[in-house]
C-alpha positions in Angstrom: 1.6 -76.4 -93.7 4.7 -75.9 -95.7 2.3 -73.9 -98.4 0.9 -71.5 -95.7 4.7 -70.5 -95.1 5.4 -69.1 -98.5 1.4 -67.9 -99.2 2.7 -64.0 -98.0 5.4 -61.8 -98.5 5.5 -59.6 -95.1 6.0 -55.6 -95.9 6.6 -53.4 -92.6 6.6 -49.8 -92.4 7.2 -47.2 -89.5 4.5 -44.3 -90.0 4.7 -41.2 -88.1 1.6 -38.4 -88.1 -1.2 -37.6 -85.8 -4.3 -39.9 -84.6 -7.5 -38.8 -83.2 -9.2 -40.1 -80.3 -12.2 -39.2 -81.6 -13.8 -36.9 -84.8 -14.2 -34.1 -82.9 -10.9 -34.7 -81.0 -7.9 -32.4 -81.5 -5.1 -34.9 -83.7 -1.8 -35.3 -81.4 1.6 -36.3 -83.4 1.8 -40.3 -82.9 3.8 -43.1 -84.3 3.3 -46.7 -85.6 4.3 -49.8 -87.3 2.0 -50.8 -90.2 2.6 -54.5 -91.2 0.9 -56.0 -94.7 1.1 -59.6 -96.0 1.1 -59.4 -99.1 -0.6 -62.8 -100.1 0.8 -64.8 -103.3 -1.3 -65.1 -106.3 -2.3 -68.9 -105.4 -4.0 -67.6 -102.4 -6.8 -66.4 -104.9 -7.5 -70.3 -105.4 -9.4 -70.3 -102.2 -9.7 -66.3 -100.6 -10.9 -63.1 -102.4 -8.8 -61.3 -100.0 -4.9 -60.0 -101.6 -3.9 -59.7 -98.0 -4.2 -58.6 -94.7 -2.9 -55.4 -92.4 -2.3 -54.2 -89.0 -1.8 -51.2 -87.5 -0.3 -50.7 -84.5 -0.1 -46.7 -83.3 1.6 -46.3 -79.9 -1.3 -44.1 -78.5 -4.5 -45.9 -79.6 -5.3 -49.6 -79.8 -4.2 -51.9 -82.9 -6.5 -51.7 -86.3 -6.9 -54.3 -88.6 -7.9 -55.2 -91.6 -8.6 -58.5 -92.3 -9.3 -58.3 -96.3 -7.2 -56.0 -98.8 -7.8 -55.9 -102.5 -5.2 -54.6 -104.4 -5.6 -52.0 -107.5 -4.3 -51.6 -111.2 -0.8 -49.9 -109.6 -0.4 -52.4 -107.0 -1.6 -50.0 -104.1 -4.1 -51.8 -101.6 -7.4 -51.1 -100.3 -9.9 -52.3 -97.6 
């Protein structure tokens, strides 16, 4: 258990910009808190995943996205 505890470093940003209901939809100005964890390189032993995010805007539900590959400049990607 003591392994699990250090396997991420947490990163936690405040976004603000517009959501869309839907495709269609007109956008509306919105907030939210995007948290990443960053997963430690010994992770890889056992996952293919980097990491994990969740976004949480204050007008629609939470989105998540349970397996993040990072790039050549560090920047992630589900």
């Amino acid at each position: 258990m003591l392994l699990a505890n250090f396997s991420t470093v947490p990163l936690e940003y405040v976004c603000e910009g517009e959501t869309q209901l839907s495709a269609d939809g007109p956008a509306s100005k919105d907030a939210g808190r995007l948290r990443i964890e960053d997963y430690r390189w010994w992770v890889g032993l056992w996952s293919d995943s980097q990491g994990r995010a969740v976004f949480e805007p204050k007008k629609i539900g939470r989105l998540f996205a349970p397996k993040l590959k990072k790039n050549d400049q560090g920047n992630f990607a589900f």
